[in-house]
Every structure is written in C-alpha cells, then in structure tokens.
C-alpha positions as CSV (number, residue, x, y, z in Angstrom):
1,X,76.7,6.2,-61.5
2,X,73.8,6.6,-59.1
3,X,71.7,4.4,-56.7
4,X,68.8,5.7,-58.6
5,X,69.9,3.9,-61.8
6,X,71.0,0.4,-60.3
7,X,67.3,0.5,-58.8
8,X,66.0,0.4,-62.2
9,X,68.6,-2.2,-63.7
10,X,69.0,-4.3,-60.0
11,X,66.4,-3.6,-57.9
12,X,67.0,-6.9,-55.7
13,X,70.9,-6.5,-55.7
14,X,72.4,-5.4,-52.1
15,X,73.4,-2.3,-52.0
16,X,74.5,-2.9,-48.2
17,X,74.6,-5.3,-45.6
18,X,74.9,-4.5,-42.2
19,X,77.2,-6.9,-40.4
20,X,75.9,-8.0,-36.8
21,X,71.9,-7.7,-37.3
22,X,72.1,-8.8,-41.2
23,X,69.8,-6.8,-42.7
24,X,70.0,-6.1,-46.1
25,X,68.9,-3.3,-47.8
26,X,68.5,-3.3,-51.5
27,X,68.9,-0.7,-54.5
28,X,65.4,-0.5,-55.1
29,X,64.5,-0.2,-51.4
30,X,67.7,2.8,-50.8
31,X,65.9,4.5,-53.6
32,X,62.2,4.4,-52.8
33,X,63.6,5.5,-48.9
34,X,66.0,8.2,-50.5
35,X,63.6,9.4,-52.4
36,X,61.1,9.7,-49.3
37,X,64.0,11.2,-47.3
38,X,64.0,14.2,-50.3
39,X,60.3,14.5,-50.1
40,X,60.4,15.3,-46.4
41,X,62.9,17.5,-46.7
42,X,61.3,19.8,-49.4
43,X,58.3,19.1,-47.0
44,X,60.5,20.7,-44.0
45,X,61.2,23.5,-46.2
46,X,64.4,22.7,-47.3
47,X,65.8,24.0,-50.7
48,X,69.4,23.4,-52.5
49,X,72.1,24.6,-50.4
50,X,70.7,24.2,-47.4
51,X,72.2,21.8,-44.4
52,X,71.2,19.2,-42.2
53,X,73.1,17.2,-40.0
54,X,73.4,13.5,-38.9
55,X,74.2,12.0,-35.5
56,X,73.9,8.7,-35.3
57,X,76.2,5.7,-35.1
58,X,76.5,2.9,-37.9
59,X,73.1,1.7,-38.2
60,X,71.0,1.1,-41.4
61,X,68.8,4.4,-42.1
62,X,72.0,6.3,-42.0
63,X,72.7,6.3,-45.9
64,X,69.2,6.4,-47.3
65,X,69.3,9.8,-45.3
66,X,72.4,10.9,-47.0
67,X,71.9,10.4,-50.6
68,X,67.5,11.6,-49.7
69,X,70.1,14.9,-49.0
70,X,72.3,14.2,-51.7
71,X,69.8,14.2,-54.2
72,X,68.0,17.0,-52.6
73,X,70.9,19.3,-53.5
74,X,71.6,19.9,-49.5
75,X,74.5,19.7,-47.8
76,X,75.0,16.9,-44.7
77,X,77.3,17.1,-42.2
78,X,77.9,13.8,-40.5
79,X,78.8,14.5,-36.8
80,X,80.9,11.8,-34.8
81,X,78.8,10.0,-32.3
82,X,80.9,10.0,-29.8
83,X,80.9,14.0,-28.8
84,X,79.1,15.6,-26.1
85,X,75.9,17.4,-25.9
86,X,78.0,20.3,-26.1
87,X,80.3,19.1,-28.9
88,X,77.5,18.7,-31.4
89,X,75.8,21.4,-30.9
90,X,78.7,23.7,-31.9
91,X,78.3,21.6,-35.0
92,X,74.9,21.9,-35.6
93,X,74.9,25.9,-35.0
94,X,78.4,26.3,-36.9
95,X,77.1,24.0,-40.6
96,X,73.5,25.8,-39.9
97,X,71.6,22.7,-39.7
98,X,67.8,23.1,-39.9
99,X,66.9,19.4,-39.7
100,X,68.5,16.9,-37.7
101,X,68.7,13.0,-37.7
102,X,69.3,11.1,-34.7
103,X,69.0,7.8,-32.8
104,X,67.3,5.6,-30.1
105,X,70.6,4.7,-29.4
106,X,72.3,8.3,-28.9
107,X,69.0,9.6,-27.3
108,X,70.8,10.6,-24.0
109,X,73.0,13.2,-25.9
110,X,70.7,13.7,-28.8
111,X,67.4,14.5,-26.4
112,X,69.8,17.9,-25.1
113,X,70.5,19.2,-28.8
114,X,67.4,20.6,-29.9
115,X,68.0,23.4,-26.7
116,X,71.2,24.0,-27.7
117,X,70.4,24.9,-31.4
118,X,68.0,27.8,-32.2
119,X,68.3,27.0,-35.6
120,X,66.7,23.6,-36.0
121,X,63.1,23.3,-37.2
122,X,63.0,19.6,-37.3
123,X,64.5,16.9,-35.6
124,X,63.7,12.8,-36.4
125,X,64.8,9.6,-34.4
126,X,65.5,6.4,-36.1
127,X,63.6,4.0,-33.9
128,X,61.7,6.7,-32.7
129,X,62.1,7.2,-28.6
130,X,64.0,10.3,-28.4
131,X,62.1,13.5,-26.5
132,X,61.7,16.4,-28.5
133,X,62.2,14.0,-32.0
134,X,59.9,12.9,-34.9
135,X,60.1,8.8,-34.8
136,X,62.0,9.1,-38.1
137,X,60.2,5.8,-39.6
138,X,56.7,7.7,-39.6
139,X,58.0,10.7,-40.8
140,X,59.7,8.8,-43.7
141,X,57.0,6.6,-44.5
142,X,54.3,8.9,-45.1
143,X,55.9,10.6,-48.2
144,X,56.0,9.8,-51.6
145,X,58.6,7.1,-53.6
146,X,58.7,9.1,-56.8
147,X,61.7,11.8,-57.0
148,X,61.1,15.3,-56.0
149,X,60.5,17.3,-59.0
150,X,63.8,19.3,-58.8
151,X,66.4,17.0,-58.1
152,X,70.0,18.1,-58.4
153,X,73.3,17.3,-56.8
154,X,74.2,17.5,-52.9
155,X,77.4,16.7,-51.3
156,X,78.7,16.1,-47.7
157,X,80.3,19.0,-45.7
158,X,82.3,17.4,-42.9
159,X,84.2,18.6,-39.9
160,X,87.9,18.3,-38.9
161,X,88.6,15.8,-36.2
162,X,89.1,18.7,-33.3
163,X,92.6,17.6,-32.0
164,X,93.3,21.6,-31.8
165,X,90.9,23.4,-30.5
166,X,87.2,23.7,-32.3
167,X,86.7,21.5,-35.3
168,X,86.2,23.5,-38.6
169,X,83.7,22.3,-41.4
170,X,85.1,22.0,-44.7
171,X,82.9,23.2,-47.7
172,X,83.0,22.7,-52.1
173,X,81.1,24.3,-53.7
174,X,77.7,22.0,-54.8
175,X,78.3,20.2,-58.1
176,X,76.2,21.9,-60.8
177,X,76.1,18.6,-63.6
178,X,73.2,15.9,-63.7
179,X,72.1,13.4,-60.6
180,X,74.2,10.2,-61.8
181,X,77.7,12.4,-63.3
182,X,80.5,10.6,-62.0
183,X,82.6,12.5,-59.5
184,X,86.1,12.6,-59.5
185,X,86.6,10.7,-56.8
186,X,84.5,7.9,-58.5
187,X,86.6,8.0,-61.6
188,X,90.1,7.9,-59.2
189,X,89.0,4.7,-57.4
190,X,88.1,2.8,-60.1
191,X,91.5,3.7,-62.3
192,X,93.2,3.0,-59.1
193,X,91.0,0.0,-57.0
194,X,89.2,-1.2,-59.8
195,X,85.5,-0.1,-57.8
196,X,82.9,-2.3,-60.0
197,X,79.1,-3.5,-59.7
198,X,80.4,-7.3,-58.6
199,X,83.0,-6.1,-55.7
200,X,82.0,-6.9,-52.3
201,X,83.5,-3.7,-50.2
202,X,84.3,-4.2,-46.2
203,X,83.9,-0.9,-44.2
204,X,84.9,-1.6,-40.5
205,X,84.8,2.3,-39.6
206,X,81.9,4.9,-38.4
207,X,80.2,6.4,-41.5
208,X,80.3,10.1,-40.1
209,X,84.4,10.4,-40.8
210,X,85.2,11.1,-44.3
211,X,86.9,8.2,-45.7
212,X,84.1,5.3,-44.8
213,X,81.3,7.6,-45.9
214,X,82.7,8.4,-49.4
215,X,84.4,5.3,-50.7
216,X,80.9,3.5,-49.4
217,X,79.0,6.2,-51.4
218,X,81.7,5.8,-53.7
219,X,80.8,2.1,-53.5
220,X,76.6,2.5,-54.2
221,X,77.4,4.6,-57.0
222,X,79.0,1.7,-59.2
223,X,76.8,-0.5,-58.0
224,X,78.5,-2.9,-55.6
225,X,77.7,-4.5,-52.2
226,X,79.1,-3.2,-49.0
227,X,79.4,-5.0,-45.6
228,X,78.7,-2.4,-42.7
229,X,80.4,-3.1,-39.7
230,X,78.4,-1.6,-36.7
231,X,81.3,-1.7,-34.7
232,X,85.4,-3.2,-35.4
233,X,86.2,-6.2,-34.2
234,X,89.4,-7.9,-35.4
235,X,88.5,-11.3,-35.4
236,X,85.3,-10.2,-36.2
237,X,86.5,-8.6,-39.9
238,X,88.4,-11.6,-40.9
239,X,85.2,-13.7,-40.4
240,X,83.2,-11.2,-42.2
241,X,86.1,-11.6,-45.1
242,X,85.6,-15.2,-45.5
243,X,81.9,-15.3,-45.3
244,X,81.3,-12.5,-47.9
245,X,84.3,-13.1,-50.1
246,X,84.7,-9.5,-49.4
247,X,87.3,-8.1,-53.1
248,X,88.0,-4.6,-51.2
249,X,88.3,-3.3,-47.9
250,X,89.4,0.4,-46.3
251,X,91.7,0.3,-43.0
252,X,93.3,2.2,-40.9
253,X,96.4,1.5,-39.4
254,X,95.6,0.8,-35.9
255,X,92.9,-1.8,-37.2
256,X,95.8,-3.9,-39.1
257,X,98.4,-3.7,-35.5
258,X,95.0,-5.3,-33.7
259,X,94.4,-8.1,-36.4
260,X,98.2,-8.9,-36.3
261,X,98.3,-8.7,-32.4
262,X,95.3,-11.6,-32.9
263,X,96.9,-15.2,-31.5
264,X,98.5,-17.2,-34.9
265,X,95.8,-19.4,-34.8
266,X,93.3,-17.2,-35.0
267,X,94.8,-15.0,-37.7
268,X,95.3,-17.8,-39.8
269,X,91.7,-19.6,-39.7
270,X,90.2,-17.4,-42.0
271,X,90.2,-17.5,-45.6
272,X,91.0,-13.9,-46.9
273,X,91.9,-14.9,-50.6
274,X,89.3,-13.4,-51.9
275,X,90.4,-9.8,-50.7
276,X,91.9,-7.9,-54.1
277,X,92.2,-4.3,-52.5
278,X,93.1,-3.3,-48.9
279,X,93.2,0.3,-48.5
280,X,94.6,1.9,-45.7
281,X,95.1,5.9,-44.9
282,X,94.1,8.6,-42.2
283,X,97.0,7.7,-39.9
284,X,100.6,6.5,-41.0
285,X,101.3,3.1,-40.8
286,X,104.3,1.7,-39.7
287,X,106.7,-0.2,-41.9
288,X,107.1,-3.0,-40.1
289,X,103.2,-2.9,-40.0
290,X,102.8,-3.0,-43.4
291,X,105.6,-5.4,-44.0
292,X,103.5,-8.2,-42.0
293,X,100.2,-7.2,-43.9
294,X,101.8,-7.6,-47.1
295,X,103.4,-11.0,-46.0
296,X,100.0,-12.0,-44.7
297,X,97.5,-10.9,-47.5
298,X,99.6,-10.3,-50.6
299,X,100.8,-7.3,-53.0
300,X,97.0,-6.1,-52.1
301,X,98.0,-3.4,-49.6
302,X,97.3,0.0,-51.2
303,X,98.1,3.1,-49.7
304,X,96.5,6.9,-50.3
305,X,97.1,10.1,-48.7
306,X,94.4,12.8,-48.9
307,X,92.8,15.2,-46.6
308,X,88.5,16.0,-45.7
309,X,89.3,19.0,-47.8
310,X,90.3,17.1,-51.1
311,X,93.1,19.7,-51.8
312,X,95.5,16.5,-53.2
313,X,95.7,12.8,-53.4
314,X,98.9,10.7,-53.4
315,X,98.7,7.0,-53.7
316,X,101.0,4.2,-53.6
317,X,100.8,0.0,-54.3
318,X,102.6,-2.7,-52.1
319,X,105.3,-3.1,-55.1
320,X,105.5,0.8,-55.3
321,X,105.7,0.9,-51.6
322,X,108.1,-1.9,-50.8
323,X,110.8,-0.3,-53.2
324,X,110.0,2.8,-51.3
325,X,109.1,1.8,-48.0
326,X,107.6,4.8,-45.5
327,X,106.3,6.0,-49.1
328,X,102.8,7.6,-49.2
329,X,102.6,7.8,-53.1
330,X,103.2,10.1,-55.8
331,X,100.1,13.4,-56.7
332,X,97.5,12.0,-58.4
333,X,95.3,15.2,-57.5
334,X,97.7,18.5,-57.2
335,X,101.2,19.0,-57.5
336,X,103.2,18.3,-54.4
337,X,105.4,21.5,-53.1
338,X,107.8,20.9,-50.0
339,X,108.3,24.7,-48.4
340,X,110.5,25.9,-45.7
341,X,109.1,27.8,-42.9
342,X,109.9,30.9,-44.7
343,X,107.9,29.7,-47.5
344,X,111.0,28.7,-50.0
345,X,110.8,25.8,-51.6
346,X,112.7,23.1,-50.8
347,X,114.7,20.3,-52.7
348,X,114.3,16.7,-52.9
349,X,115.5,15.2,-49.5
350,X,114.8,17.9,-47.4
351,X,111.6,17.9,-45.4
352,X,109.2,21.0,-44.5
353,X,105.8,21.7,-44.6
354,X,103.4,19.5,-47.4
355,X,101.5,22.1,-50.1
356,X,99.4,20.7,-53.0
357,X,98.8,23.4,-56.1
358,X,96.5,23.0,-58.7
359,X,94.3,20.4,-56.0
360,X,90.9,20.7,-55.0
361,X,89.4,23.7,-53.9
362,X,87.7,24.5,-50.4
363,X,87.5,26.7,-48.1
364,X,86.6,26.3,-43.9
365,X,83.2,27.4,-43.2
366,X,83.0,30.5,-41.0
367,X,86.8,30.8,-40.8
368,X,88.0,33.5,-43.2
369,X,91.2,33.8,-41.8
370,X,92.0,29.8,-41.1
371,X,91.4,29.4,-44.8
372,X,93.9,32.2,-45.5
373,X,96.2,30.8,-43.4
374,X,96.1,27.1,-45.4
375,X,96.7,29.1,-48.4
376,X,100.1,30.8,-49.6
377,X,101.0,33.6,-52.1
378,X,101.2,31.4,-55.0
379,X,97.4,29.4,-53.9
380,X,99.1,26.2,-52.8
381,X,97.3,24.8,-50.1
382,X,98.5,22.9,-47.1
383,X,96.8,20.6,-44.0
384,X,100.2,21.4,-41.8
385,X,101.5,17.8,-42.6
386,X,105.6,18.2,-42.5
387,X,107.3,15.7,-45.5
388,X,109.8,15.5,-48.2
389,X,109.7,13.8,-51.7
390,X,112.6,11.6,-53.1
391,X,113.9,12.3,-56.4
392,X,111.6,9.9,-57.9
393,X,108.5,12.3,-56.5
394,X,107.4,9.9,-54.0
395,X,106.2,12.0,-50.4
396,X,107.4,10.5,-47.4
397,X,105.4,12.5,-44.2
398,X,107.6,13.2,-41.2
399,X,104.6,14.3,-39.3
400,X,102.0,16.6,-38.4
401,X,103.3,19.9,-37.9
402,X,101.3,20.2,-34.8
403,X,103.2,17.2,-32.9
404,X,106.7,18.5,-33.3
405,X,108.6,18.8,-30.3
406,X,111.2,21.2,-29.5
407,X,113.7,20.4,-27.6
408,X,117.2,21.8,-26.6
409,X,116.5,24.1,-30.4
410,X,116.1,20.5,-31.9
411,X,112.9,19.7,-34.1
412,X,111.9,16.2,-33.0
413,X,109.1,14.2,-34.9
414,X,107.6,11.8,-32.8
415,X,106.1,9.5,-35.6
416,X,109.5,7.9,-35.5
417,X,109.4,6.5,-32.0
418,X,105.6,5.6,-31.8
419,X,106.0,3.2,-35.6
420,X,108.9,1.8,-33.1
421,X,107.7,1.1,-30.0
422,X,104.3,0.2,-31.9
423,X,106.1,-2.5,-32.6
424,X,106.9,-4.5,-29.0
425,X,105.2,-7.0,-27.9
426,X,103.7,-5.2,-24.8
427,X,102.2,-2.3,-26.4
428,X,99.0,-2.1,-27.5
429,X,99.0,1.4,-28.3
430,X,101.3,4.5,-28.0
431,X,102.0,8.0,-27.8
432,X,105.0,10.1,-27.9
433,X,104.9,13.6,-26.8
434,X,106.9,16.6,-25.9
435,X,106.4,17.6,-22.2
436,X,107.2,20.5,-20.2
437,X,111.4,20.4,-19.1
438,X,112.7,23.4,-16.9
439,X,116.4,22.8,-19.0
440,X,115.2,21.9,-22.3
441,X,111.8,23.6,-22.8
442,X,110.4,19.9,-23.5
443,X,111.8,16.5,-23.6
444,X,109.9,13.3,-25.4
445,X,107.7,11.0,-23.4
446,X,106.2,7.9,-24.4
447,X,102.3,7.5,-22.6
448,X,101.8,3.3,-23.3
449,X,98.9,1.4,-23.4
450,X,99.9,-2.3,-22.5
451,X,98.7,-5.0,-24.1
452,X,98.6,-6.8,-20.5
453,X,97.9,-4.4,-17.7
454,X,99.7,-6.7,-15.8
455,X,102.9,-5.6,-17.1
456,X,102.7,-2.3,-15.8
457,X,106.1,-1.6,-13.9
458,X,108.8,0.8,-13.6
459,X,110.9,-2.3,-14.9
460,X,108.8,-2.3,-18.3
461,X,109.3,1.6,-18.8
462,X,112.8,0.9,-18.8
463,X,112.6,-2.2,-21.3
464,X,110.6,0.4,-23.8
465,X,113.2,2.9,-23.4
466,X,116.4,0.5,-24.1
467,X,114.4,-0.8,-26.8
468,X,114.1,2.8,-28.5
469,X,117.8,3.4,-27.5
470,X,118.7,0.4,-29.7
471,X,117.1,1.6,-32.7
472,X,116.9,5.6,-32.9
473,X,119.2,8.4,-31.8
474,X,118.5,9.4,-28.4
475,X,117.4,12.7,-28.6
476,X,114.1,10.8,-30.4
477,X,113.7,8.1,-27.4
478,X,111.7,8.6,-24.8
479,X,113.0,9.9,-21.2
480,X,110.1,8.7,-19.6
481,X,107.1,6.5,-19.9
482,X,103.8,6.5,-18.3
483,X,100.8,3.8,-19.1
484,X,97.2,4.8,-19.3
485,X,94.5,2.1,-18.9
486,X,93.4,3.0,-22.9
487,X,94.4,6.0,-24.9
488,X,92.1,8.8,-26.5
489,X,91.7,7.9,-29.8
490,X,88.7,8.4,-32.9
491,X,87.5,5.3,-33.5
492,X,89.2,6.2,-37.1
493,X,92.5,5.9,-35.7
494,X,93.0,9.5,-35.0
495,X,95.0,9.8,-31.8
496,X,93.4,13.0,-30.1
497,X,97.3,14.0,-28.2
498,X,95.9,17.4,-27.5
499,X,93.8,15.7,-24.8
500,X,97.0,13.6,-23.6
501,X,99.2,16.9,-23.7
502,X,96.7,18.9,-21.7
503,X,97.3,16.4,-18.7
504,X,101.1,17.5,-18.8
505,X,101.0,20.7,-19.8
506,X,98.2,21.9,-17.6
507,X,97.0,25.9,-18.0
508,X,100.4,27.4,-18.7
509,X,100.7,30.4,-20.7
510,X,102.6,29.1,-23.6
511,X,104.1,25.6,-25.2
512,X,107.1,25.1,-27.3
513,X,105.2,22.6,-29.3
C-alpha cells in the first residue's frame, strides 16, 4: 500500500502518464526521485511536522515531491496555480512553509513569493529558470536513492477554496503507523470503486485541490496507472478513454455538461466501454445531467459527498441514485444530523443545516474560533452545507448555506434554478444570485454564460426567464439576467459567486445573504 513497495515488485509498471507530453514515469523511478525529494528535505533541515508548500500546475515532478514529503513525515500544502502573488503568499506564511516548489511555467508569480514570505529557507524550480529558485532537477539529483533513515508518515494539509473571504488550511493530525498502512480512505475506495493494481484511472483536474491529489495518491498506493491530464479538454478526455482503456475516472459536474454539450458525432466516436467507475463530486450535479451520463456510459456513474476536512462521506451508485434522484448517498464516514438554526434536530423531510458526528477529526489551522464555530455542543461538525435525509437516510443537499437568498422573509436556494437553466441549450454556464432590491432586500438574478455570444439579447433574457417560469415557482426564477463573456470559476468546478456578488453588491455595509 505504498509506491515504495510496487517499486520492488514492478519496477517498470506506470505509475503515471502524463497526457499531452507522454511521459511516463515508472514505480521504480517515483521512488528513487521520492526518495531524493526526502533526502533534500532532511538536507534543508526539515524534520516530521514540518511544512512545505507546492505551486505548480499539473506537470510531472509534482507527485514525486509529494510522497518525497509524505514519506518525510511533513506536511504539503498544494496551493492553486491560479492565485496571485499575493494569494499564495498568505498561504505560504499561514501553513508555515519553509521550502517551496515551483515552476518555469508559474515563474512570473512564483519569482515575487520568496519577498513576500520571511519564513522560506528554500525555494526550487522545476525546469529551473525562476529568479531567486534552486533549478529543482540539480537540487534533486545530487541526493541519494536510498530512504532517509527515519522514514514515517506525512499527509497533505490543504486550503479551502476562498469563496468567502481568506482560505483556511485544514489540518489531521500526522498518522503515527508504518510507511505502507493503508489509510482509510484507501480501504473506502476500494470497498466502494474496486481501486486495484490493473485499473487504469483518468484525472482531468489540477492536482493541488483535494479530490485529484488523493484518489491519484489513492491510486499509486494500490498500484495502478493514472493518466494526468495537464489541462481538461472534453473531446480531449474521451480520446484519452479509448486509447488507455481507462476502468475509473473522477469528474466534476461541469466537466460532464461540456462533454454532453460536445456535437453527437463527436460524443459518440469514442469507445468509452472500457470505463467501470465514473466518479463525480465537489459541485452538485444536476439530474437531468446525470440522467444523460448514465444513458450515455451505463449504471457506472458513482456519486460521493465529502468535504477537504474529511469530517463524513456519503456515497451513492447510479441504481441507488436513480431510485433516489438528487440523492448524494447515505454516511459511510459519520452519522448524518439535520439541525435547525437553533440547533434542534430536525426530522426526515425537513431541510437545515448538514452535521456529521462520530466523522473525521480536524481542526482549521490558525483559526481557533472558525473551528469552534464548525463544531456544536454535542461535537458534530458541519461545512455550512443546508440538506435533508429521506426516511430511507439518503441526504439530498439544498445548498450552501452561504448562497441562500433572502427575499420578501423567504429562504430561496438557488441550486434549483442554476440545475434548470443549466439545462438550455444556450447556456454554457450559470449563476443565480440574490442582489440588492430597495422593496424586497434581494431578489434572484441569473448572470449567463452563452454558449454562442452571439445570442446575447434582451430577447434571450426573456426566453431564460419563461423557461424558469415554466418549471419552478416564481419566487425561485430569475427577475433578471445578465451574460458575462465567462464566469469565475476553479478549474474544479467551484463557482467563486462571492466575486460575482461583489459586482452587485458593491461596498455596502451589510447583505441579507
């Protein structure tokens, strides 16, 4: 349960593949490199429980880097690389960072960091070429391919996406047991995905968000081969399907709207038989989404909802899911409470703010008090998430607590409208949000990304609205719509609203949001 130990069984096997260049990159070469990675590190100074960080975009060093840290006992914290100078560098102070790993390819943000961050002793460029950075190659290569002599466990500490105000890192404790002890995440996906040494595993997302980077580590662990997407492309995924005979694959929901928004003829050109596993999670999907997914590939589609902190897990099958559709799963990890906002709990049907008890435990680093506030007085934890369960236990999420908009007194949960209007042929991509209303305190817009630019016109606005009118109350449709060229979103499929609400809502004093 360790790339260590298929380097010694499998030395030639791929361990990964990266999509566009090709280069593969073998057990026994990820564990000579890790191994050097661990040497430089002790080299640097470094000693269990210390942090580095990682900013880099997809690109083949990155994950000898994190398991040279993983089996260094450090922490890494994989920073997006799409953030500012700024950005990171709150990341870098906040984790404590002493060593950082960069790019040739980030070097115009990454050159600024090292000013920013007092706390850095050591900073390294793959492909060399950054100022102020150790080419990361010569650093590596000059150490030793044997294991350090004190070996234990690391583990990634990773930071919340930021769509309200500063991201917050999320730290567990180190695990204490020996290098290759299965974690528990290990043991869940292969009970649930069937993870094994022969499955061929598609990740289309950035490494740094949590999802991609553990269910590929996930992935190294049992020995399998992953394909490494440097950046999505839809046509470009169903290609990489067919010509790997890829067995599992991890989505998220916008990636499935763009493959099915692909022309019939190109959809249907590639062979994706071979795919026994298509998970999907970090956004929810909607059910007419998923109902042309699992028309197009099968009873494959599989469905989990879990948060960076690991605090629960629900998951959920396409059989499971079509008897239940809008379904998220039952607990697997933590028991599922429903509470009102005085903090009663709720009964089936009714929906209220998501807590997990008996989950995972973490805390936010350097936040006392936001880590109190995700607790109650029983312990249960919560990520905000608003939801109810059926009487069968199955969690249906309304939305993030965050989003709800206020209108006239009434609780409105945009979700609704945007898995609607998702659906039309001219949207490529959608937002609804509560906006400032003299009468009502807010009232709902919808802020479109067309498909066709072309279609922008006051005419189309209307044709979104009646089509929303047809379908939901009208105190969830849209009063308004405005289109925007492309809309801010995490190349994860978190939609960052806060930055779409800020053009509406402007520097006033308070929000009823």
């Amino acid at each position: 349960m360790h790339p260590s130990v298929h380097a010694a069984t499998k030395p030639d096997h791929p361990a990964y593949i990266m999509a566009n260049s090709g280069e593969v990159v073998t057990y026994g070469q990820l564990n000579d490199r890790s191994n050097q990675v661990a040497q430089l590190l002790r080299e640097n100074g470094l000693k269990r429980g210390d942090v580095i960080a990682i900013f880099m975009e997809n690109n083949p060093r990155y994950f000898e880097i994190c398991w040279g840290a993983q089996r260094a006992g450090l922490y890494f914290t994989c920073v997006s690389s799409r953030l500012t100078p700024d950005e990171v560098a709150y990341i870098v102070n906040d984790c404590g960072a002493s060593v950082l790993f960069s790019s040739t390819e980030k070097a115009e943000v990454a050159a600024q960091i090292p000013a920013l961050c007092e706390g850095l002793t050591h900073c390294y460029a793959v492909g060399g070429g950054v100022d102020g950075f150790t080419p990361y190659e010569d650093a590596r290569n000059k150490q030793s391919t044997d294991p350090i002599a004190d070996e234990s466990n690391g583990t990634d500490m990773l930071y919340s996406s930021g769509t309200t105000g500063r991201p917050k890192g999320i730290k567990v404790a180190l695990p204490e047991g020996p290098l290759d002890e299965a974690p528990a995440l290990i043991l869940l996906v292969q009970a649930l995905y069937g993870f094994a040494s022969d499955s061929i595993y598609l990740s289309p997302a950035p490494f740094y968000h949590a999802a991609p980077l553990r269910y590929c580590m996930s992935m190294m662990r049992v020995g399998g081969t992953i394909i490494a997407m440097e950046n999505f492309d839809p046509e470009g995924a169903l290609s990489l399907i067919e010509q790997h005979k890829v067995t599992h694959s991890q989505w998220v929901p916008t990636m499935f709207v763009k493959m099915l928004k692909l022309p019939e003829e190109v959809r249907t050109k590639y062979d994706v038989s071979s795919i026994q596993v298509a998970i999907h999670a970090a956004a929810p999907c909607p059910k007419p989404v998923k109902h042309q997914m699992i028309d197009w590939w099968g009873p494959v589609i599989y469905e989990y909802y879990a948060g960076t902190e690991g605090n629960g897990f629900c998951a959920i099958n396409s059989e499971e899911w079509l008897a239940n559709p809008g379904s998220v799963g039952k607990a697997l990890l933590g028991e599922i409470h429903i509470l009102d906002d005085e903090g009663e709990e709720l009964p089936p049907g009714e929906a209220g703010t998501i807590y997990f008890g008996g989950g995972g435990e973490f805390t936010y680093h350097n936040d006392d008090e936001k880590t109190k506030e995700s607790r109650n007085a029983n312990g249960w934890s919560t990520l905000g998430d608003i939801g109810m369960v059926n009487e069968e236990g199955y969690l249906f999420l309304t939305d993030r607590k965050a989003n709800m908009i206020i209108s006239g007194g009434v609780n409105i949960y945009p979700q609704e409208a945007e898995n609607l209007l998702i659906t039309h042929p001219k949207v490529a991509d959608v937002a609804v949000i509560g906006v400032p209303n003299e009468e009502f305190g807010e009232e709902v817009k919808a802020v479109v990304q067309l498909a066709d630019a072309a279609d922008k016109s006051d005419d189309t606005a209307a044709e979104l609205i009646a089509f929303c009118l047809e379908h939901l109350s009208k105190i969830k449709c849209p009063r308004t719509v405005d289109f925007e060229d492309e809309l801010p979103r995490h190349p994860t499929g978190k939609l960052y609203k806060r930055l779409i609400k800020d053009r509406y809502w402007g520097n006033k004093d308070s929000r009823i949001v």
